[in-house]
DRENMI-321576 format. One record per residue (C-alpha): x, y, z; residue in three letters. Coordinates in pm, 1 decimal, m for minus. Example, Ala and Ser with C-alpha at 12.3 -4.5 7.8 and 13.67 -1.06 7.14 Angstrom:
2
       px       py       pz type
   1230.0   m450.0    780.0  ALA
   1367.0   m106.0    714.0  SER
//
This chain:
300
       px       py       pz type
   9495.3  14061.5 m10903.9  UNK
   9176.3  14223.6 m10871.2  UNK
   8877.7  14252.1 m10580.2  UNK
   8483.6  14295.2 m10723.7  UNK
   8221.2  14286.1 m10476.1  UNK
   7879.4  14254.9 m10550.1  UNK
   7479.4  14200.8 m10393.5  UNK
   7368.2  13931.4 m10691.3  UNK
   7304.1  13602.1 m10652.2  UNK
   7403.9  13448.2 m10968.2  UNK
   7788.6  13510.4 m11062.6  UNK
   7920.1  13431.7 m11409.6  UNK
   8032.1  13089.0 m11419.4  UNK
   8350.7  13166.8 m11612.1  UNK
   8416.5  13425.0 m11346.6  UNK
   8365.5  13253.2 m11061.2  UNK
   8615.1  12899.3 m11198.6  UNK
   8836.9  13217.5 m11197.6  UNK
   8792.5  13352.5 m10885.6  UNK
   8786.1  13300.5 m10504.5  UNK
   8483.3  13387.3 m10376.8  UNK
   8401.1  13495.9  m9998.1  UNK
   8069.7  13559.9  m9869.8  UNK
   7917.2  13787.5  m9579.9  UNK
   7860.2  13620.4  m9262.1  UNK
   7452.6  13732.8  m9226.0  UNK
   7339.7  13492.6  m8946.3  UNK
   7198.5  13727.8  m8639.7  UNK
   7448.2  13655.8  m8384.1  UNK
   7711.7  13838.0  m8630.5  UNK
   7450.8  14095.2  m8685.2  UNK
   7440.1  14107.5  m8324.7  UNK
   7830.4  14139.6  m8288.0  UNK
   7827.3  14455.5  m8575.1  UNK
   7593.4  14587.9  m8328.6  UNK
   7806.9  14588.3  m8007.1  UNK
   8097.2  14673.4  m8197.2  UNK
   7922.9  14978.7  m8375.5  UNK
   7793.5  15117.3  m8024.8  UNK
   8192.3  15089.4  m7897.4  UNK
   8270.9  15305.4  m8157.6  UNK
   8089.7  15560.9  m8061.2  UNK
   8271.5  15515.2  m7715.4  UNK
   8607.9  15682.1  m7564.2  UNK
   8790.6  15384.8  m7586.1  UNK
   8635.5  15298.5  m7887.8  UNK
   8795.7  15614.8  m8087.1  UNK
   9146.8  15520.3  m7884.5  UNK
   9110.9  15180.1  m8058.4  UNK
   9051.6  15310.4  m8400.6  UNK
   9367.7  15496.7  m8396.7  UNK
   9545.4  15218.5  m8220.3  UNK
   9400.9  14964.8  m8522.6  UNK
   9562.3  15232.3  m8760.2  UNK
   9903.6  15193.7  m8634.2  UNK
   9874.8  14791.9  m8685.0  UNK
   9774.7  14789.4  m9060.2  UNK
  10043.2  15011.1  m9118.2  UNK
  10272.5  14749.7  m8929.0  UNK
  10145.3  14498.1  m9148.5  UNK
  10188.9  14719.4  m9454.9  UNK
  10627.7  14749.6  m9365.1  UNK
  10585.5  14416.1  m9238.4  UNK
  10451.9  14340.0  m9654.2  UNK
  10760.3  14542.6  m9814.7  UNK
  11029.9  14310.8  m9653.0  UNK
  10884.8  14045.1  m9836.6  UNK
  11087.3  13975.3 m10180.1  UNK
  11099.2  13802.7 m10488.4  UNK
  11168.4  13436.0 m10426.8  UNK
  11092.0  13093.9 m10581.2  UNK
  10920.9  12818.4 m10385.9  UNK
  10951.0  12450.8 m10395.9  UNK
  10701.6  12184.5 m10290.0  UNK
  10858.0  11896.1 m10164.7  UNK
  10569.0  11687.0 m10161.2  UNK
  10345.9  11867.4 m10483.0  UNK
  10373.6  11484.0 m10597.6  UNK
  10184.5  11388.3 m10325.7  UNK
   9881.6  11592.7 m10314.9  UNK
   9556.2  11506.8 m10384.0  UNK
   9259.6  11713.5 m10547.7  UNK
   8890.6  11651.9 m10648.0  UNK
   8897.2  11604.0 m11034.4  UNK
   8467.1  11545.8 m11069.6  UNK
   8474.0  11840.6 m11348.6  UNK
   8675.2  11972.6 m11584.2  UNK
   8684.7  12312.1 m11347.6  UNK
   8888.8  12188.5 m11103.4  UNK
   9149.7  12258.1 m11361.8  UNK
   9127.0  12592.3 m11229.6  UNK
   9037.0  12502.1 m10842.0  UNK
   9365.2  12319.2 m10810.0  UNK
   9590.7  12594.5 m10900.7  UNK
   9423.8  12822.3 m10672.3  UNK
   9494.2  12543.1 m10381.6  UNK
   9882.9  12520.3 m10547.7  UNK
   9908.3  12913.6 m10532.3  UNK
   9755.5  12880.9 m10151.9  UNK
  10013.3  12692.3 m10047.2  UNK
  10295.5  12887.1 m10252.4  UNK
  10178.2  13219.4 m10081.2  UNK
  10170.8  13092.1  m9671.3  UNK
  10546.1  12950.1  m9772.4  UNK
  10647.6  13269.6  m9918.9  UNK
  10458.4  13500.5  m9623.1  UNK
  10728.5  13278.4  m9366.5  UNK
  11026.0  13334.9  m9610.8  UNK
  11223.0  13480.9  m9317.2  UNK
  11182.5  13192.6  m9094.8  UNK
  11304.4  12940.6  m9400.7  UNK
  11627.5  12859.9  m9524.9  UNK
  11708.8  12981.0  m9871.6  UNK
  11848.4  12738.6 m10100.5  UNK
  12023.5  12819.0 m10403.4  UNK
  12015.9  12539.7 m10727.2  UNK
  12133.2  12594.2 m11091.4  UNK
  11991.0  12545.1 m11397.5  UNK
  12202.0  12402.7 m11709.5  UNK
  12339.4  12708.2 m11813.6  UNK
  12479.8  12786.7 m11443.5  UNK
  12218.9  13086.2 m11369.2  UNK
  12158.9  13048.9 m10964.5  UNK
  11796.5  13030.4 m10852.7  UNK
  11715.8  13096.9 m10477.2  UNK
  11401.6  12975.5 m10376.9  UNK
  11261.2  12841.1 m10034.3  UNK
  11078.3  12489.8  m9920.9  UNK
  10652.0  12407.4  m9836.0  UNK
  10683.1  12270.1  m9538.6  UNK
  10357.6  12005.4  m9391.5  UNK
  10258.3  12275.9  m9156.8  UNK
  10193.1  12503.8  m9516.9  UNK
   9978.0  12233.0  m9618.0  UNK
   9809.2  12175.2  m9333.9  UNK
   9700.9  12551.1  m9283.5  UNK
   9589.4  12529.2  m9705.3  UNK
   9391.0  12254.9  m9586.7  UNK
   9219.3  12450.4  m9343.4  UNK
   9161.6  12777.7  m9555.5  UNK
   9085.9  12554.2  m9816.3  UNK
   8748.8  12393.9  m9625.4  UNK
   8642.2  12770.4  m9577.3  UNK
   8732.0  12958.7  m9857.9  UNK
   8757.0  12670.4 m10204.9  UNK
   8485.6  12464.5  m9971.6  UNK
   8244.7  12744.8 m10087.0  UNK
   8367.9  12825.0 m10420.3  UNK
   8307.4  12467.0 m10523.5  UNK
   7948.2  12452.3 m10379.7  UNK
   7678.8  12447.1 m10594.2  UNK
   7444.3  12632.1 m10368.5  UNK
   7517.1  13021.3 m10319.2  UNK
   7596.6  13071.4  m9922.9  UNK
   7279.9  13200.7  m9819.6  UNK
   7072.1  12934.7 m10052.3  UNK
   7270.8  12660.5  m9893.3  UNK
   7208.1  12831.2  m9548.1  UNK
   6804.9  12830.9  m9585.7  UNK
   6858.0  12504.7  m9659.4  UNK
   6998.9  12374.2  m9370.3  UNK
   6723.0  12588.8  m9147.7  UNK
   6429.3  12446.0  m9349.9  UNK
   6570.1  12094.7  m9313.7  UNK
   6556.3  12127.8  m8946.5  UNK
   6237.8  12286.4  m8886.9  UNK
   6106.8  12053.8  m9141.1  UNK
   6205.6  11789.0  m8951.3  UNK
   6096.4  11939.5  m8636.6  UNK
   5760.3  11936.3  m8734.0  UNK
   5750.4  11591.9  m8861.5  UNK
   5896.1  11468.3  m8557.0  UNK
   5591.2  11655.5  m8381.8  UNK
   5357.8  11522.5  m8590.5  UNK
   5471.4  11196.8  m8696.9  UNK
   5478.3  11237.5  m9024.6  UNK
   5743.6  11099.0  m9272.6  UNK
   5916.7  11387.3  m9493.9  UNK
   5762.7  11306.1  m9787.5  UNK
   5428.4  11338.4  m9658.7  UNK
   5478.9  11722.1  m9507.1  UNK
   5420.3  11999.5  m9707.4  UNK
   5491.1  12369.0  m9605.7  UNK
   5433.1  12701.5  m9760.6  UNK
   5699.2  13009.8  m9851.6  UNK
   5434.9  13194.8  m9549.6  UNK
   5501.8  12935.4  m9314.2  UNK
   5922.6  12979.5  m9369.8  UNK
   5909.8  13336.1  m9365.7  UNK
   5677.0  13332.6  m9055.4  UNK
   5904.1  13048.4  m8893.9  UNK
   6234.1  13131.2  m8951.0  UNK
   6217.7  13559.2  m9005.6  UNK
   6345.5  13557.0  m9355.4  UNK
   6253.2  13806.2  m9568.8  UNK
   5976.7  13799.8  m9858.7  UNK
   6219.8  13867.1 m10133.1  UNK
   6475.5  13566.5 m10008.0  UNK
   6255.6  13333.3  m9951.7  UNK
   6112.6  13383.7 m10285.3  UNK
   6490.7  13393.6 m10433.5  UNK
   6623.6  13094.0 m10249.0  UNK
   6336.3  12874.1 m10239.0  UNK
   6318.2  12914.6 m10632.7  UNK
   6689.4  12833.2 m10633.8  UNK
   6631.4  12531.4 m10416.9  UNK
   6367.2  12420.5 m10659.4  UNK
   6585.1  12453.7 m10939.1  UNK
   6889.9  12235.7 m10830.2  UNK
   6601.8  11987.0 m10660.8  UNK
   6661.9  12020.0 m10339.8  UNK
   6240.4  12133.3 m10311.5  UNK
   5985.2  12029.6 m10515.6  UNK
   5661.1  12236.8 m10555.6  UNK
   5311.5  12069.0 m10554.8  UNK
   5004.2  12285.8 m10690.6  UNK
   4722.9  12287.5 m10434.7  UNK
   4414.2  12456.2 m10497.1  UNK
   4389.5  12792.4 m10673.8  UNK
   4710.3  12968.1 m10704.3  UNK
   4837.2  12823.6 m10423.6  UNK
   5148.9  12633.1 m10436.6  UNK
   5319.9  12418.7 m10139.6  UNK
   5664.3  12269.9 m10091.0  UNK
   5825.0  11940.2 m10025.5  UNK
   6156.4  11908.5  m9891.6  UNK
   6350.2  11627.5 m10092.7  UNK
   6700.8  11724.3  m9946.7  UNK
   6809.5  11416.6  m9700.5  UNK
   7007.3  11642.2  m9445.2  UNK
   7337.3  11523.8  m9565.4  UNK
   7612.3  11827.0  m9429.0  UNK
   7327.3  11991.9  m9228.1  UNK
   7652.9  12076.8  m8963.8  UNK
   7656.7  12315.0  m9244.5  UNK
   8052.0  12316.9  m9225.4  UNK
   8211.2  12356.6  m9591.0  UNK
   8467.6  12112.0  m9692.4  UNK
   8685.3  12068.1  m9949.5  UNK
   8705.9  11682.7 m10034.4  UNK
   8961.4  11505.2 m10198.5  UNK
   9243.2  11679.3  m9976.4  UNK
   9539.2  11474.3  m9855.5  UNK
   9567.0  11437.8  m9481.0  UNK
   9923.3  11595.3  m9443.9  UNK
   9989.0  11312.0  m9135.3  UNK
  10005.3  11085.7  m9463.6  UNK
  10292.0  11308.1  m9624.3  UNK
  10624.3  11131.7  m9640.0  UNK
  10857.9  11227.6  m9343.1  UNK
  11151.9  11307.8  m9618.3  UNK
  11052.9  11423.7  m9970.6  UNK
  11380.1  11472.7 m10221.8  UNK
  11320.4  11641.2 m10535.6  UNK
  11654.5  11587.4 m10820.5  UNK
  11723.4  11783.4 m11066.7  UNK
  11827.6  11513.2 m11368.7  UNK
  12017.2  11744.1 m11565.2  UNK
  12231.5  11902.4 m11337.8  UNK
  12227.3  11684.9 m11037.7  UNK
  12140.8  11939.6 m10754.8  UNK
  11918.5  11895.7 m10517.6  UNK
  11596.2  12104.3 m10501.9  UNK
  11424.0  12000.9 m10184.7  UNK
  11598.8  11799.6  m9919.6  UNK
  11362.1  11820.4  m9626.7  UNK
  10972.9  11765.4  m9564.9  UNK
  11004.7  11825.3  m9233.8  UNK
  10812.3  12126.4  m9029.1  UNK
  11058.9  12384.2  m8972.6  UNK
  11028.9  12431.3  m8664.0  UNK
  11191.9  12796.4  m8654.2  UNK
  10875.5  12901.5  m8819.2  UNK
  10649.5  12963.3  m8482.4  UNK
  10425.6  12730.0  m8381.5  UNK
  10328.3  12461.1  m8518.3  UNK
   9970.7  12480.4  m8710.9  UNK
   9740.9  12194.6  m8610.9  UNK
   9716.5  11919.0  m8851.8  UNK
   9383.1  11889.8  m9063.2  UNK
   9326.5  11559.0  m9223.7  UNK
   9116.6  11522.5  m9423.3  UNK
   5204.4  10906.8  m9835.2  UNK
   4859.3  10900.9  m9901.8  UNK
   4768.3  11177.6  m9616.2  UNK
   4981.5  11500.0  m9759.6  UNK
   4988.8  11805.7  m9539.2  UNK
   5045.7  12158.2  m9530.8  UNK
   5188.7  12324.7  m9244.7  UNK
   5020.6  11993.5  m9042.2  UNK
   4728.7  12020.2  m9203.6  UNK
   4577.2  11784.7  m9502.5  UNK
   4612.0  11898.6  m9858.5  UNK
   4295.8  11916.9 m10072.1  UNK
   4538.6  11835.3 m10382.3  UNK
   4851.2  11637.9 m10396.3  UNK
   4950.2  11657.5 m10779.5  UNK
   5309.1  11763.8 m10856.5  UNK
   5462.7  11981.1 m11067.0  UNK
   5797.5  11965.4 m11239.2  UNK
//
């Protein structure tokens, strides 16, 4: 297993399929938060917490070595349900298997372990998914394979949702329909304090998977035309095609044909595990900035 970070953008394709990617939170009240917490650092009781936050990763680090080798067994794999749109998901849905492997195997010590044979009598000890394992994949999933899957990068996808709003702000103001409003990459850096270089970046990413569509106006000057229809503005990420685990049968038996034994017996939450993790189911009169064009002609 391996960790790359990195500031760009665009990300290999035949990485990413590979990967699971995780983005930094850059909205201002988390900028904020970094803030307060760097000025408690610099605080008594901000040094006593440092050393006191040393003491619990090390916890967790013993707490990591107690953890062995052992098999798991999904009751209800048959069950599941995964978005299949591309041929990537190939990929996608063994990283949402392996999720759900690794939360059963980080409770190994509040499971039972069976024991089953193959045919030539070696014993295999292994451990059951239970539906509160496939509940909490369902909710890491929405976060963490929600964004993966997204064709937008986090922070296009977040300008996104802003300019929808404030474009529909100002058409609300001015009665205008969307098509008819036209804005400039001035008027989104003015409005909503993004940067020169990211607006540039995003909006030109936004054009390109046709979210925007640029006009030509007189001279160099180019305006912009939302197309994008607000659909997710919540902005929340979600990973569709998920089976709601309240669907899950309440008994799921897995045979062995060859040899008989039975490899899962139960589908029930053990409840010895904590607990329990919440369920997750599953115009003629064009405008810039409010003001009429001079030229309305569009460009691809």
């Amino acid at each position: 297993m391996i960790f790359l970070t990195t500031t760009a953008i665009d990300i290999d394709e035949e990485l990413m399929n590979r990967c699971i990617v995780l983005t930094v939170d850059e909205n201002r009240e988390q900028t904020r938060a970094i803030h307060d917490q760097q000025r408690e650092n610099e605080t008594l009781d901000g040094l006593l917490t440092g050393k006191r936050g040393a003491n619990v990763r090390k916890l967790h680090q013993n707490s990591q070595r107690l953890l062995r080798s052992l098999a798991v067994v999904n009751p209800f794999a048959k069950e599941l349900r995964f978005i299949d749109d591309q041929a990537r998901r190939r990929r996608d849905h063994m990283k949402y298997l392996s999720l759900i492997r690794s939360i059963a195997l980080l409770h190994q010590h509040q499971r039972e372990v069976k024991t089953a044979r193959t045919d030539d009598g070696e014993a295999v000890d292994y451990i059951e998914v239970t539906r509160a394992d496939i509940a909490l994949a369902n909710r890491l999933s929405d976060q963490v394979l929600g964004k993966s899957i997204d064709e937008l990068p986090p922070q296009s996808r977040r300008l996104l949702m802003e300019l929808h709003e404030l474009v529909r702000t100002e058409c609300d103001a001015q009665e205008l329909e969307q098509t008819e409003y036209r804005f400039t990459r001035r008027f989104v850096r003015e409005r909503l304090g993004w940067g020169q270089t990211q607006v540039k970046l995003h909006v030109d990413r936004l054009i390109e998977m046709e979210y925007v569509l640029a006009h030509r106006a007189s001279g160099r000057r180019v305006e912009y035309e939302l197309l994008y229809d607000g659909r997710g503005r919540e902005g929340q990420p979600t990973m569709c095609g998920l089976i709601d685990v309240t669907k899950l049968t309440e008994t799921a038996t897995t045979t062995n044909q060859s040899s008989g034994s039975t490899l899962a017996s139960s589908g029930q939450v053990d409840e010895s595990s904590g607990p329990d993790r919440r369920d997750i189911g599953p115009s003629s009169d064009r405008r810039i900035n409010g003001k009429p064009s001079k030229n309305g002609a569009a460009m691809n």
